[in-house]
BAKE-659920 format. One record per residue (C-alpha): x, y, z. Coordinates in steps of 0.02 Angstrom, whole numbers, plus 50000, padded with zeros to 5 digits. Layout:
N
ATOM:X:Y:Z
...
This chain:
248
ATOM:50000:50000:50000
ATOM:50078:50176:49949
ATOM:50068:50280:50086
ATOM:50024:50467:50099
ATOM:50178:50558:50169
ATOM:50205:50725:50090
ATOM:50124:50911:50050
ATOM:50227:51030:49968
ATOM:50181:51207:49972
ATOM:50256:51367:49867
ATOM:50278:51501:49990
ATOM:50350:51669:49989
ATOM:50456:51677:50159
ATOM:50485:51503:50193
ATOM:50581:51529:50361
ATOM:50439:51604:50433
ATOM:50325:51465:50393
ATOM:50474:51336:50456
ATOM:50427:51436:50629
ATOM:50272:51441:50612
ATOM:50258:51241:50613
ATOM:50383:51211:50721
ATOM:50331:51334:50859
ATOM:50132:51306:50814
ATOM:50127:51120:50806
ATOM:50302:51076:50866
ATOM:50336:50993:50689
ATOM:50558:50982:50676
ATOM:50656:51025:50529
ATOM:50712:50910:50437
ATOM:50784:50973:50298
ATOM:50846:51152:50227
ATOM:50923:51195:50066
ATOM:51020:51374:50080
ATOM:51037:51383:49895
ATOM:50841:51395:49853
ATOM:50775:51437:50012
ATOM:50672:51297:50046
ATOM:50630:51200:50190
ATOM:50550:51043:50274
ATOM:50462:51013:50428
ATOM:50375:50847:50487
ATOM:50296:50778:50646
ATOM:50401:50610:50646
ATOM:50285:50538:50500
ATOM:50231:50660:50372
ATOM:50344:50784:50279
ATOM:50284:50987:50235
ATOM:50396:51069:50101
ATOM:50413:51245:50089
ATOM:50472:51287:49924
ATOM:50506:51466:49891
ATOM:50435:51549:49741
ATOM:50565:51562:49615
ATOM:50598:51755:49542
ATOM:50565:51765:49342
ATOM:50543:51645:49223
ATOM:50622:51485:49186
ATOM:50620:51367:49044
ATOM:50496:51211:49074
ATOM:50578:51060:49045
ATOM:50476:50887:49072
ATOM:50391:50912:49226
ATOM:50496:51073:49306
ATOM:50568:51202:49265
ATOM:50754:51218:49213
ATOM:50784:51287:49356
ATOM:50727:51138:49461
ATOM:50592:51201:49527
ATOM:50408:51188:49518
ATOM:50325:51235:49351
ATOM:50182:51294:49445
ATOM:50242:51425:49553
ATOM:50079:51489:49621
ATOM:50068:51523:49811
ATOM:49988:51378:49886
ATOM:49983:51210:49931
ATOM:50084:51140:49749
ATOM:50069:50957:49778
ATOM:50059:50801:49866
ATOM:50165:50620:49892
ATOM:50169:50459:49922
ATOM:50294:50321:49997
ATOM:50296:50167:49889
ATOM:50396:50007:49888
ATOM:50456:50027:49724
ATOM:50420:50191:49591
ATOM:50449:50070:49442
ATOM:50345:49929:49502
ATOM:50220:50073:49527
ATOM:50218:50179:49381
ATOM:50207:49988:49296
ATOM:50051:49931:49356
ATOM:49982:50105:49273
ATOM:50103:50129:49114
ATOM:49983:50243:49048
ATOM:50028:50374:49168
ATOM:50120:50530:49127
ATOM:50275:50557:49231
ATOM:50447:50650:49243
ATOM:50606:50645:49331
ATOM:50687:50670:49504
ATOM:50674:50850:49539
ATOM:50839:50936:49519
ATOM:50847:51039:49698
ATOM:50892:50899:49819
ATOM:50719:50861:49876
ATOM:50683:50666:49900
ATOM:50552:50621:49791
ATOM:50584:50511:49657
ATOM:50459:50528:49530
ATOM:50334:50668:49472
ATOM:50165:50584:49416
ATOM:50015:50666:49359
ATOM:49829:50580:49402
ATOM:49699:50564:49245
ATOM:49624:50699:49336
ATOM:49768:50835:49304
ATOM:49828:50824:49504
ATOM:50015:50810:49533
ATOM:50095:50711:49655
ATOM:50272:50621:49702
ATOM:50324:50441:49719
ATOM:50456:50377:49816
ATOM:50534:50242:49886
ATOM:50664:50342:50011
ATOM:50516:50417:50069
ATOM:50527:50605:50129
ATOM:50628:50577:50320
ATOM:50493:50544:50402
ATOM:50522:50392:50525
ATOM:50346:50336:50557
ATOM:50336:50399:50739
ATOM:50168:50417:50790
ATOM:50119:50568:50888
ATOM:50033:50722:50916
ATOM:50007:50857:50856
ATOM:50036:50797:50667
ATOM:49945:50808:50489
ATOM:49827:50668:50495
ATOM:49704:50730:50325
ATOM:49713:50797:50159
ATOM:49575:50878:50064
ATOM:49570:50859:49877
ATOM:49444:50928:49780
ATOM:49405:50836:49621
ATOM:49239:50843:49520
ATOM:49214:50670:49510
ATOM:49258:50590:49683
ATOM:49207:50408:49637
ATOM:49327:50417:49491
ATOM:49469:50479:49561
ATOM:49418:50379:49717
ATOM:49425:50222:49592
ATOM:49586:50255:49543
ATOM:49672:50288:49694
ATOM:49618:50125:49777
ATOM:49665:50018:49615
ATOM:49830:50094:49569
ATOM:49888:50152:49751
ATOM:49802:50042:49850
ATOM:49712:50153:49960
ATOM:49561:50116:50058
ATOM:49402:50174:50048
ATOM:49341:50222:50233
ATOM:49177:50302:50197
ATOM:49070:50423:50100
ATOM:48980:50585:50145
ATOM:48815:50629:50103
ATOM:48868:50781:49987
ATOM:48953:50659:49873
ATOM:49128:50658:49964
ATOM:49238:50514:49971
ATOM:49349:50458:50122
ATOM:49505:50366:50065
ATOM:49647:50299:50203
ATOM:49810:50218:50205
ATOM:49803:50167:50391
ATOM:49885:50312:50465
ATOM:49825:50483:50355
ATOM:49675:50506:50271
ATOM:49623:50568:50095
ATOM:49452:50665:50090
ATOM:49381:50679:49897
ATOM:49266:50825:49893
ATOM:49166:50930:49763
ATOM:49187:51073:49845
ATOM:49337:51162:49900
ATOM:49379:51307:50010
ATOM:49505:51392:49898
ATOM:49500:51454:49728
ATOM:49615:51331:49668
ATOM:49571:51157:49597
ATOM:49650:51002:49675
ATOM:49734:50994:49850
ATOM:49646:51091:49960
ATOM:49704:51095:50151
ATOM:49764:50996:50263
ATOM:49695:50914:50418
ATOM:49809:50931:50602
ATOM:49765:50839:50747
ATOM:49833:50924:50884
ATOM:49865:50861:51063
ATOM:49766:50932:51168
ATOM:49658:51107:51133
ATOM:49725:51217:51268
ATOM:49906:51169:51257
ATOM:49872:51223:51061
ATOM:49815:51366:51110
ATOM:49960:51440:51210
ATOM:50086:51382:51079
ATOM:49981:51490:50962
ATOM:49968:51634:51076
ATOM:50155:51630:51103
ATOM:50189:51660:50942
ATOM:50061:51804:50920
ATOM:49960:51709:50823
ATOM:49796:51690:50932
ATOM:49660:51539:50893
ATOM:49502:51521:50988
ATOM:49491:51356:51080
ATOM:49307:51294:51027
ATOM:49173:51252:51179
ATOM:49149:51051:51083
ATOM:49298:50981:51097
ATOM:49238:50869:50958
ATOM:49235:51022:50850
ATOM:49347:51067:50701
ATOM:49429:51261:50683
ATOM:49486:51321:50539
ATOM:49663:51424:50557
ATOM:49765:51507:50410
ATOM:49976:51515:50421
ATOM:50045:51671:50386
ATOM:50050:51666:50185
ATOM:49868:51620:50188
ATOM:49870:51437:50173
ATOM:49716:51346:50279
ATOM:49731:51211:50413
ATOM:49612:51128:50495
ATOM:49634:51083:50664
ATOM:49550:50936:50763
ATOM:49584:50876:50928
ATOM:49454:50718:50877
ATOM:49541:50679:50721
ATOM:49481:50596:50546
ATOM:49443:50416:50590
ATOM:49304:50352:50516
């Protein structure tokens, strides 16, 4: 079973958002690249890229840029990845697939694949540093908005091996590789198609709350503790928090 293991987003000033998770959510750094300015942070399992945005234009060459970097370079969340056993065994089992190359900046991932559905996301089989320690706070959802859930649901659970672990009334799909959770919906909160957000169970609401406050980056702790809040970081991108989580 590919696991999900990886969000990369293009940001601005990534060492602010590399404090911002670390001090928020007390994710660790694991991973900083002085040349382009990025950065990663994970919570022992699941890997957050901050890639900066690249100034002026760069050829596009296969999947990147020439450059290296992303071809996309809108602010955002960019993209998404997976851990498999094997990226050739993978990309076998769905030869139809289009796919590029290692990207050329140091980061991990192996392969850049592209869904039927025009989504992006990486394969690899060194996975992203993450060490499968399971603890809290730490990303436990991602929200992908896709006009046909079944079909992409379909997909993912044939070619990936993901499992399907329930369906919403509106039409949503709940996908699951034991550990993180993939949430097909038709309706997103941002104005751009694909990945949404992604979903952070934290530890405990109040202890959440004065690691936010600390910062200077107030949330309000909500009366349900069953309840989900919806935070932005500082370039705008939107978490959801949950002390409950996403098990269905």
């Amino acid at each position: 079973m590919a696991k999900i293991r990886h969000v990369a987003f293009m940001i601005k000033d990534t060492e602010k958002l590399r404090d911002f998770y670390t001090q928020g959510f007390g994710f660790e750094q694991c991973y900083h690249n002085p040349d382009t300015g990025a950065f990663m942070v994970m919570d022992g399992t699941f890997n957050l890229a901050l890639l900066k945005i690249r100034e002026g234009d760069s050829e596009i060459v296969g999947t990147h840029r020439a450059d290296g970097g992303e071809a996309d370079q809108r602010p955002g969340i960019n993209h998404w990845g997976f851990v498999v056993d094997s990226v050739e065994e993978t990309l076998n089992r769905v030869p139809e697939l289009e796919h590029g190359v290692n990207p050329q900046d140091g980061r991990p991932a192996e392969m850049r694949v592209f869904d039927p559905f025009g989504n992006k996301f990486d394969l690899s089989a060194r996975g992203y540093f993450g060490r499968e320690e399971v603890h809290l706070p730490a990303v436990r959802q991602v929200v992908v908005q896709v006009d046909q859930p079944d079909e992409m649901a379909e997909f993912y659970k044939k070619n990936l091996d993901l499992s399907e672990e329930g369906r919403g009334a509106d039409g949503s799909v709940y996908l699951g590789d034991g550990l993180i959770h993939m949430a097909l919906v038709q309706e997103g909160l941002t104005n751009k198609r694909g990945i949404q957000y992604v979903g952070i169970q934290v530890d405990d609401w109040e202890r959440t709350a004065e690691r936010f406050q600390a910062m200077g980056h107030p949330i309000q702790v909500p009366q349900n503790k069953d309840a989900e809040i919806v935070v932005r970081d500082p370039e705008g991108n939107v978490l959801v928090l949950s002390q409950k989580g996403w098990d269905k």
